[in-house]
C-alpha positions as CSV (number, residue, x, y, z in Angstrom):
1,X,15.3,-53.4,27.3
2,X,16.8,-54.7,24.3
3,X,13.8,-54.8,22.5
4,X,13.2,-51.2,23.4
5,X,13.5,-50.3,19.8
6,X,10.8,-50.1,17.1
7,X,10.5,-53.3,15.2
8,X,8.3,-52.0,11.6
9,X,7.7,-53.0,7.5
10,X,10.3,-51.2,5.9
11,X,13.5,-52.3,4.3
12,X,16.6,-52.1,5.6
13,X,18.1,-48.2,5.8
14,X,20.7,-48.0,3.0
15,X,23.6,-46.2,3.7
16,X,22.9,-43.0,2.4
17,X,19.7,-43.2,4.7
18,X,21.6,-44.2,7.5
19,X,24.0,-41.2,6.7
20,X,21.3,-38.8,7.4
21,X,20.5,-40.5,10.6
22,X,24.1,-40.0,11.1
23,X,24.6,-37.1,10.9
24,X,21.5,-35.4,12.9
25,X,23.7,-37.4,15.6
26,X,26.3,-35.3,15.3
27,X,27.4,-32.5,17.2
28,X,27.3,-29.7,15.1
29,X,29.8,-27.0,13.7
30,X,27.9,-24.3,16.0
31,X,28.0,-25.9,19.6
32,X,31.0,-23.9,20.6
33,X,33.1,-27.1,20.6
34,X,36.8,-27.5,19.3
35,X,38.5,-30.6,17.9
36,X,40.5,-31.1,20.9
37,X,41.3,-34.7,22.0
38,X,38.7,-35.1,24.3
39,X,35.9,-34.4,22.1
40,X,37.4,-36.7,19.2
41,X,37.7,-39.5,21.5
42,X,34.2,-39.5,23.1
43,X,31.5,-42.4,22.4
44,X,29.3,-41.1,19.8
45,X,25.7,-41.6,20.1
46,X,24.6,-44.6,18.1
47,X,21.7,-44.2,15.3
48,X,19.1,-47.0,15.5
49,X,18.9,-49.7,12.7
50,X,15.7,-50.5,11.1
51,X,14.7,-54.3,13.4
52,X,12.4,-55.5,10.3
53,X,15.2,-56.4,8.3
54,X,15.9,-59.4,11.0
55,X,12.3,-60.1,10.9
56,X,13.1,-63.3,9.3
57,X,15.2,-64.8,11.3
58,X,12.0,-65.0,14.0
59,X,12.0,-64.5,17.8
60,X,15.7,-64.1,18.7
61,X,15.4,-62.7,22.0
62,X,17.8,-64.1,24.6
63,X,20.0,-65.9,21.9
64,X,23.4,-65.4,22.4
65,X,26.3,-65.3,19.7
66,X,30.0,-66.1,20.5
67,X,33.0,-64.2,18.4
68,X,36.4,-65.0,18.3
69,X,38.9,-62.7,16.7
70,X,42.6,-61.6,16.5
71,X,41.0,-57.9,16.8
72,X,42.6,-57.0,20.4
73,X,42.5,-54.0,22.8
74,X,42.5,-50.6,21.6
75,X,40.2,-51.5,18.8
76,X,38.2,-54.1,20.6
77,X,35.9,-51.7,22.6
78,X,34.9,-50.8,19.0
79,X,34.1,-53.5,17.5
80,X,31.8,-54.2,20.8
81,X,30.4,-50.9,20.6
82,X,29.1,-51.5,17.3
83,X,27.2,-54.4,17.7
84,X,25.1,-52.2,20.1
85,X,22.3,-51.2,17.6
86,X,22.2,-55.0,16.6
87,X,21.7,-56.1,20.4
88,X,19.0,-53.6,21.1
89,X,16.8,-54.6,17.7
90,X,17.2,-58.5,18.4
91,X,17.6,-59.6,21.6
92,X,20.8,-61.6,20.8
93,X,23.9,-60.8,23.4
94,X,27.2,-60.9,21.4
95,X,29.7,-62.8,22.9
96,X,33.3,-61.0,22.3
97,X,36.9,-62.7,22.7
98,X,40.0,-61.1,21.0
99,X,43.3,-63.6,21.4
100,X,46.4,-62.6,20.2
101,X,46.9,-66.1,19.4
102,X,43.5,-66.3,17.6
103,X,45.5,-68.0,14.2
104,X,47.2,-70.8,16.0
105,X,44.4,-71.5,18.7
106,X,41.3,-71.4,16.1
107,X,42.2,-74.7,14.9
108,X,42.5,-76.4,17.5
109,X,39.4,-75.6,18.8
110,X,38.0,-76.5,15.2
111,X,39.8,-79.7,15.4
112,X,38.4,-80.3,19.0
113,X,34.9,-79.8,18.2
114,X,34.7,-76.3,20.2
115,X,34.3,-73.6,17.2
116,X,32.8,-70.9,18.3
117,X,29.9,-69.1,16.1
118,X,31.5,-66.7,14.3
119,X,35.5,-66.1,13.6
120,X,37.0,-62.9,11.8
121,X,39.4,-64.7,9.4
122,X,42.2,-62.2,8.5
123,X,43.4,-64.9,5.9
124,X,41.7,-66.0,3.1
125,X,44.5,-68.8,2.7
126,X,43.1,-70.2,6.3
127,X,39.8,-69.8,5.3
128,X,40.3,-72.6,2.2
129,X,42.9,-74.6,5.2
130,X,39.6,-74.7,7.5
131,X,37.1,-75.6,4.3
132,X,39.4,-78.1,3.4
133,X,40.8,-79.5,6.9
134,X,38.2,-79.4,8.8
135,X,34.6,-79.1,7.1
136,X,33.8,-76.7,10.0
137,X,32.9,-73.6,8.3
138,X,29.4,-72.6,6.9
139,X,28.6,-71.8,3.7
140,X,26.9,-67.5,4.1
141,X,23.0,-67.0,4.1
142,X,21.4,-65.3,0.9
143,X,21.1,-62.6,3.2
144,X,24.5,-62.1,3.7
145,X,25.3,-62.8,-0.4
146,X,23.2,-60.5,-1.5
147,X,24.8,-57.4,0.8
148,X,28.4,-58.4,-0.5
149,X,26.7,-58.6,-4.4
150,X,25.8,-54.8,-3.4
151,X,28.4,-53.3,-1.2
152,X,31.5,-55.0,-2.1
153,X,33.3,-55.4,-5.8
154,X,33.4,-59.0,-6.9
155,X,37.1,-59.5,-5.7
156,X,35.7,-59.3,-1.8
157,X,33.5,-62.1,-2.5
158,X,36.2,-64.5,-4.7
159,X,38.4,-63.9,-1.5
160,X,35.5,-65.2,0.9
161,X,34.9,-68.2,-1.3
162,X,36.4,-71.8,-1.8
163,X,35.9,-73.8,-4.7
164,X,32.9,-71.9,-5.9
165,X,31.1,-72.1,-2.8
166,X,30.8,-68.0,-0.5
167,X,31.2,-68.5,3.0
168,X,32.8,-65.1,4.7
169,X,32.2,-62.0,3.8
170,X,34.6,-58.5,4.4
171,X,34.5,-57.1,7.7
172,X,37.0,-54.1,7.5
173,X,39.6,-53.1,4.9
174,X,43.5,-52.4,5.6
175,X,45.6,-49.8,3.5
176,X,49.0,-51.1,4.2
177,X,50.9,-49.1,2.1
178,X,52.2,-46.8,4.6
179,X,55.3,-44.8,5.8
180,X,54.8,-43.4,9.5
181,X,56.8,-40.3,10.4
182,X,56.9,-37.1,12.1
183,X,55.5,-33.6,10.2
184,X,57.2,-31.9,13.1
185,X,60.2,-33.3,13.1
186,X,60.2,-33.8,8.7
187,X,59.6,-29.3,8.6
188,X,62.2,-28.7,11.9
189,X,65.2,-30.6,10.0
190,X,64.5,-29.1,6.4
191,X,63.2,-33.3,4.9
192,X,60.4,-33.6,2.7
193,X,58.1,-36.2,2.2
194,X,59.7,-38.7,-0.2
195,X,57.6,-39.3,-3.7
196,X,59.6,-42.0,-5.1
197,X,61.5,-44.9,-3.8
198,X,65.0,-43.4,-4.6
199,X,63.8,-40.3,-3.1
200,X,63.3,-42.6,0.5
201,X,66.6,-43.9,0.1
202,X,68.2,-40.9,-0.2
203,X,66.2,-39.3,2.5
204,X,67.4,-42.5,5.2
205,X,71.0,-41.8,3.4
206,X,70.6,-37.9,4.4
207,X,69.2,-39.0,8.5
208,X,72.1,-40.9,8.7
209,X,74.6,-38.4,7.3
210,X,72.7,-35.5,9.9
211,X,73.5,-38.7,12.6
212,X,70.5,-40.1,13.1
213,X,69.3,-43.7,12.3
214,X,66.3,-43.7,9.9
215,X,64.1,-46.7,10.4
216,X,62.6,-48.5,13.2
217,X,60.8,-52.1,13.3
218,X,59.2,-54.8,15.3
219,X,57.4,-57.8,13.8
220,X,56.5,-59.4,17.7
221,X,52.9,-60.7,17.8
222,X,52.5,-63.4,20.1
223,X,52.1,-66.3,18.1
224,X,51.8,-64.7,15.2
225,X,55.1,-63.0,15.3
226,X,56.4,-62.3,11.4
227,X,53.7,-61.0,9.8
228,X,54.6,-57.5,9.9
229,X,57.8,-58.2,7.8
230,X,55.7,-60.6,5.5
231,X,54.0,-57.0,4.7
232,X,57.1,-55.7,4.0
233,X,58.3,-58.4,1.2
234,X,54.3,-58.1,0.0
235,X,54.6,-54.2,-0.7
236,X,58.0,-54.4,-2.3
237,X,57.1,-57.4,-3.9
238,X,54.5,-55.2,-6.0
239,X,56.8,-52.6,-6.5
240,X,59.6,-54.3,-7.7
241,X,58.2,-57.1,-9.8
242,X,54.4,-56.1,-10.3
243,X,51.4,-57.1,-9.8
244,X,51.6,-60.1,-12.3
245,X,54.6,-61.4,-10.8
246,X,52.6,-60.8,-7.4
247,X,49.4,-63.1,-8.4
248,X,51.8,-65.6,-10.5
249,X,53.3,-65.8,-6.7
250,X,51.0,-66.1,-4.3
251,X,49.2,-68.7,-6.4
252,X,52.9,-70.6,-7.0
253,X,52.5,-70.4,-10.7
254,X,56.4,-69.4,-10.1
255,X,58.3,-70.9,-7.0
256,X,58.8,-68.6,-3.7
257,X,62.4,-69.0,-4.4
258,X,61.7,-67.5,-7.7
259,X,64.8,-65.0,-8.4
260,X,62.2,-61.9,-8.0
261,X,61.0,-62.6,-5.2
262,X,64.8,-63.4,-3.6
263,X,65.8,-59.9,-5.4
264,X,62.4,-58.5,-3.5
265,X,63.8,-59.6,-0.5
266,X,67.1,-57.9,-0.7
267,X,65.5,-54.6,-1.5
268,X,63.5,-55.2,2.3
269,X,67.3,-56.5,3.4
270,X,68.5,-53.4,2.3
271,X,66.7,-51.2,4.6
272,X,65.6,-53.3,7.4
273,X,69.0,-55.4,7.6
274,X,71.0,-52.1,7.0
275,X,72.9,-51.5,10.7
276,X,73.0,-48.0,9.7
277,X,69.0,-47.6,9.1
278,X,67.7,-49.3,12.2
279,X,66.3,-50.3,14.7
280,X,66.5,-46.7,16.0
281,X,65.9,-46.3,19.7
282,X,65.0,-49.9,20.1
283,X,68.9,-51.9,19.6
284,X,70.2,-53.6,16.5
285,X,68.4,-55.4,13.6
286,X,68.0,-58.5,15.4
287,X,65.9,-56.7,18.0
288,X,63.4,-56.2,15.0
289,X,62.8,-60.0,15.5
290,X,61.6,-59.4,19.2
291,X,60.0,-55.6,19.0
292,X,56.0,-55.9,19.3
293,X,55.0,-54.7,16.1
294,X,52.3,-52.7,18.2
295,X,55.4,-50.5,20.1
296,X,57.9,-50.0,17.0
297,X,56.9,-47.2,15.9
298,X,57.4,-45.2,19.6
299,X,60.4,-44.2,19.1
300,X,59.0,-41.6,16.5
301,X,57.4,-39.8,19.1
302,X,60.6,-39.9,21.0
303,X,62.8,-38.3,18.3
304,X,64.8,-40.8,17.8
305,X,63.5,-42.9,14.9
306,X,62.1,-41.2,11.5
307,X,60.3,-43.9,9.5
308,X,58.2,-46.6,10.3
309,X,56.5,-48.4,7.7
310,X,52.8,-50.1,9.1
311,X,49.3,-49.9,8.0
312,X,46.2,-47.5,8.0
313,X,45.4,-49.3,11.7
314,X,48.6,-48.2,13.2
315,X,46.6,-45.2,13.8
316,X,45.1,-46.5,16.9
317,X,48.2,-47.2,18.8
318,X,49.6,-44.1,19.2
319,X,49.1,-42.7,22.8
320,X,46.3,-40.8,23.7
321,X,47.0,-36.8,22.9
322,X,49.5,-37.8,20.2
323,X,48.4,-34.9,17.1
324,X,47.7,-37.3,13.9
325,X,47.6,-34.9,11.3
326,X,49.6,-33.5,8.3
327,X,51.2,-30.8,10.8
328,X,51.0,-32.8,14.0
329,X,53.1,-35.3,15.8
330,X,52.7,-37.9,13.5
331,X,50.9,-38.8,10.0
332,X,52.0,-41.4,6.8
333,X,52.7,-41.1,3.6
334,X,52.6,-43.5,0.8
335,X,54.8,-46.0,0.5
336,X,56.3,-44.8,-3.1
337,X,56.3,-47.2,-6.0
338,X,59.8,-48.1,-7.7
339,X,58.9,-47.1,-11.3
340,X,57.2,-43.6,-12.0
341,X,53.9,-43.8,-12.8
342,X,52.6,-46.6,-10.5
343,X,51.1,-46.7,-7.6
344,X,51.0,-49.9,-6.1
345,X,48.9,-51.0,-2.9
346,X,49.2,-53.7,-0.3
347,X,45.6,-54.2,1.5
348,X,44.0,-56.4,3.6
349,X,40.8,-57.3,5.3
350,X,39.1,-59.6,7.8
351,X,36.4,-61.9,6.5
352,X,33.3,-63.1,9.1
353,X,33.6,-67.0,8.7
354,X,30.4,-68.8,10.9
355,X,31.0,-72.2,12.4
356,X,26.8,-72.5,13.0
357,X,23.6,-72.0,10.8
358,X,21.6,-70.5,13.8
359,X,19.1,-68.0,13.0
360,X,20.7,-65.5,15.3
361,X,24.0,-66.1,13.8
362,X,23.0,-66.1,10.3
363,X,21.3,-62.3,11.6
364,X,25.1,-61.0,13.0
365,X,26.1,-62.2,9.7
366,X,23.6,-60.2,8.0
367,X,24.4,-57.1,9.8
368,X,28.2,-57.5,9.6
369,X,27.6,-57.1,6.1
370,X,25.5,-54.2,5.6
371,X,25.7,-50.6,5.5
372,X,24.4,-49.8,8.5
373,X,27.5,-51.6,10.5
374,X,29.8,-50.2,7.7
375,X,28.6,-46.8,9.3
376,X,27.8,-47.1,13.0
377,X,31.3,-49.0,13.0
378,X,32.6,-45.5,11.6
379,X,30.6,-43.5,14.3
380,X,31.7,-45.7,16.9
381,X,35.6,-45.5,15.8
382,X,36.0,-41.5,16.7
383,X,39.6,-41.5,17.2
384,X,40.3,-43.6,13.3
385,X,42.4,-46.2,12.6
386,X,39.5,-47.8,10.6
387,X,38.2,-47.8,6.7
388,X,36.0,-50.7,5.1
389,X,35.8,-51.8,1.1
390,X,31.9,-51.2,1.4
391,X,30.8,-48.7,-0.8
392,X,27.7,-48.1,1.5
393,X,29.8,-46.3,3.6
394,X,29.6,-42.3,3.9
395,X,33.3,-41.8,4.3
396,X,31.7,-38.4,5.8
397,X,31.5,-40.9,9.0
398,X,35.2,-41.6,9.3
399,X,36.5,-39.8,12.2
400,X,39.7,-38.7,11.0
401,X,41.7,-37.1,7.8
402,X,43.7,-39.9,8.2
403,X,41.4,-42.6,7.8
404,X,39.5,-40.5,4.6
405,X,42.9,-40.6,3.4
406,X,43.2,-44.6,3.6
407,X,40.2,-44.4,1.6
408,X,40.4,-42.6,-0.6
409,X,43.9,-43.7,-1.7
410,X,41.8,-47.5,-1.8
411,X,39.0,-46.1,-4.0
412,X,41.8,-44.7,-6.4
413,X,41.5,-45.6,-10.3
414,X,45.1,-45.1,-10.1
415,X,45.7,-47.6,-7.3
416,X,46.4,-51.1,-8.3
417,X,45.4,-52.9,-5.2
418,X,46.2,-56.7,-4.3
419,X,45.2,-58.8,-0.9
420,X,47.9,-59.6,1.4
421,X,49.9,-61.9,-0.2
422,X,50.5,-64.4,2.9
423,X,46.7,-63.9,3.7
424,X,46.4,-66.4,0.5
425,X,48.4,-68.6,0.6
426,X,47.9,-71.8,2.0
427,X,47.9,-71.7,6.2
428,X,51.0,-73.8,6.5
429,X,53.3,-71.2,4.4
430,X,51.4,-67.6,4.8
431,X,50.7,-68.0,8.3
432,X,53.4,-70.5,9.1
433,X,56.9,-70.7,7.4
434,X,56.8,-67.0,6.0
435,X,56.1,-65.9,9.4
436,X,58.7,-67.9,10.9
437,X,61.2,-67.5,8.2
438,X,61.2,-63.7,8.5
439,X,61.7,-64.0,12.1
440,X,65.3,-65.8,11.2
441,X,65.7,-63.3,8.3
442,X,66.5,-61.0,11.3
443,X,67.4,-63.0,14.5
444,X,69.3,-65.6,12.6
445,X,70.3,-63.2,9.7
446,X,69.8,-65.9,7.7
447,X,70.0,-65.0,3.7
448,X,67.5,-63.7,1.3
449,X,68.0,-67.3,-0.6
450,X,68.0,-69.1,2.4
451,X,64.7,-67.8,3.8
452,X,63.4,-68.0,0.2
453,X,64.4,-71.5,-0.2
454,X,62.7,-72.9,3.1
455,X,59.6,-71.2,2.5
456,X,59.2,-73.0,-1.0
457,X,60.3,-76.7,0.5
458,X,57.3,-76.0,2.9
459,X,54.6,-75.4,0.2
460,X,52.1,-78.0,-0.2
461,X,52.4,-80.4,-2.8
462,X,49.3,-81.6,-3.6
């Protein structure tokens, strides 16, 4: 029953409470197991949540909340199994639909009056586009602002607000900053791990001297085909002209035609327009334009590409069995900053936007928000390919090296971190023309100033 679990007085378990919980969970060091695949990858038994904290909310059994999100198969069974604890204490049945065309079909569904409760934005920019558009969205519970005052730095709450008002808070946290390639491979053919940009150059110069073609790519997505390149002009956009020029950018302080940014764009030309670097094992550069961003990075595992630059959630869409570790099949490294002494990262998020005031959604809210999530999210990821900005979290509870890499690169002093660029802007241009743009940057080959030059004609005016 789902109210099977003890409803009581006390607060709600912080996360180093929740840790210890955690942890008597786990299998310990002496049970005679290994870390073979098949232990990494099985469901981890899930720690109860203290129920009082949704005392408020009253009586919500047999409520139902719907969920909309762009988060698909693998990492869907996750997210689902980590509303479990949640289900249990209240009552409410969590509704899940992924769509890989969640960003084009959530506003129509706004604009025809069918929003569901709850949508994971994974764009700040179409957050203000739905505030402004549509009036739809609903301003965050106290509940849910004072978790994000606690767990989150003030930047995660600016980028879940419009015009002063807080209405989505952070769900998960993306380290994009990352070079995927093969440790086998790297030690059988003599390469290291490049620590500076000139240094990766010179390694893709050296593959294709040896006769082999450095790079692969795809930026396929459904309807959301582009963004993966967008990344790519985001990260060297911060390495090239900094993070000043990056804000002064994505805020259009200076025009996205601005000579930096085209100058950005023929560093990403360089290698991803380069016939000699790519697309390795998948056909020429245009073929970047139709590769699913998902599959690109295959060829790695096939020996015939040796770089493939994607985020911290890659992780998850390696086959089952592959090795992801600093000896194995595969790993990342950081994508190196261009001037010495930097160190430059590209992240993003998803940020929990509700479309209804009902108790039982303003209590997902509330636990989407937490600590608790934060770490039964962790426990219920066991083969990686997740981090989160909330500093409740016992990275202790990330299931892989990887993913304690990710963040611990994010909780850096070092790192100078900015949102995804095109995740700000406003919907037409981050989520439309830079998408769409990049896609003609390769099937088209259209230039560095032409791209730049259409994405600035399509910025808002007003």
């Amino acid at each position: 029953m789902r109210n099977s679990m003890r409803r009581s007085s006390a607060a709600l378990a912080t996360g180093a409470a929740l840790a210890l919980v955690l942890a008597s969970c786990a299998p310990s060091a002496d049970d005679g197991g290994d870390d073979s695949t098949d232990d990494t990858s099985a469901t981890a038994e899930l720690p109860e949540i203290d129920c009082a904290a949704y005392d408020e909310f009253g009586d919500l059994d047999g409520t139902s909340v719907s969920v909309y999100t762009s988060i698909v198969e693998p990492e869907q069974k996750t997210q689902e199994d980590s509303y479990q604890p949640f289900e249990d204490c209240t009552g409410v049945t969590v509704e899940y639909e992924g769509s890989r065309e969640f960003e084009a079909q959530l506003l129509v569904r706004l604009k025809a009056g069918s929003a569901p409760d709850i949508a994971y934005l994974p764009q700040p920019g179409l957050l203000k586009t739905i505030v402004t558009d549509t009036d739809a969205a609903v301003a965050a519970p106290d509940a849910v602002a004072a978790n994000v005052d606690t767990y989150f730095s003030e930047s995660w709450k600016g980028y879940g607000s419009v015009d002063g008002t807080f209405y989505a808070a952070p769900l998960g946290a993306n380290m994009k900053s990352f070079v995927w390639y093969s440790p086998t491979m790297f030690a059988d053919a003599g390469y290291e791990v490049p620590t500076t940009w000139d240094d990766m150059i010179a390694l893709s110069d050296q593959i294709v001297a040896d006769g082999s073609m450095p790079w692969c790519a795809g930026i396929g997505s459904g309807d959301a085909t582009g963004w993966p390149a967008t990344d790519w002009v985001e990260d060297v956009v911060l390495r090239s002209a900094g993070p000043e020029v990056y804000d002064q950018w994505y805020t259009h302080e200076i025009p996205f035609n601005d000579p930096q940014i085209v100058e950005a764009l023929d560093d990403v030309a360089d290698i991803l327009k380069n016939p000699d670097y790519v697309n390795a094992g998948l056909g020429g550069v245009d073929s970047i334009a139709t590769t699913e961003w998902d599959s690109a990075g295959a060829p790695i595992l096939d020996g015939n590409c040796w770089m493939h630059r994607a985020a911290n959630f890659y992780q998850t869409q390696w086959p089952a069995g592959t090795d992801v570790s600093e000896d194995g099949d595969v790993f990342a490294f950081y994508l190196p900053a261009m001037t010495e002494g930097e160190k430059p990262i590209l992240g993003g998020g998803e940020f929990v936007t509700a479309f209804s005031d009902r108790p039982e959604v303003q209590a997902f809210q509330t636990y989407l928000s937490s600590a608790d999530w934060a770490n039964v999210k962790a426990v219920t990821t066991p083969d990686g390919g997740w981090v989160s900005a909330n500093n409740g979290l016992d990275t202790d509870n990330l299931a892989t090296e990887f993913d304690k890499l990710s963040a611990e690169i994010l909780a850096d002093p070092e790192s100078v971190i900015r949102f995804d660029a095109s995740d700000l802007m406003p919907g037409e241009v981050g989520t439309g023309t830079f998408w769409s743009e990049m896609v003609k940057f390769f099937s088209e080959d259209k230039s560095s100033q032409e791209v730049a030059d259409a994405i600035e004609a399509s910025w808002p005016q007003s």
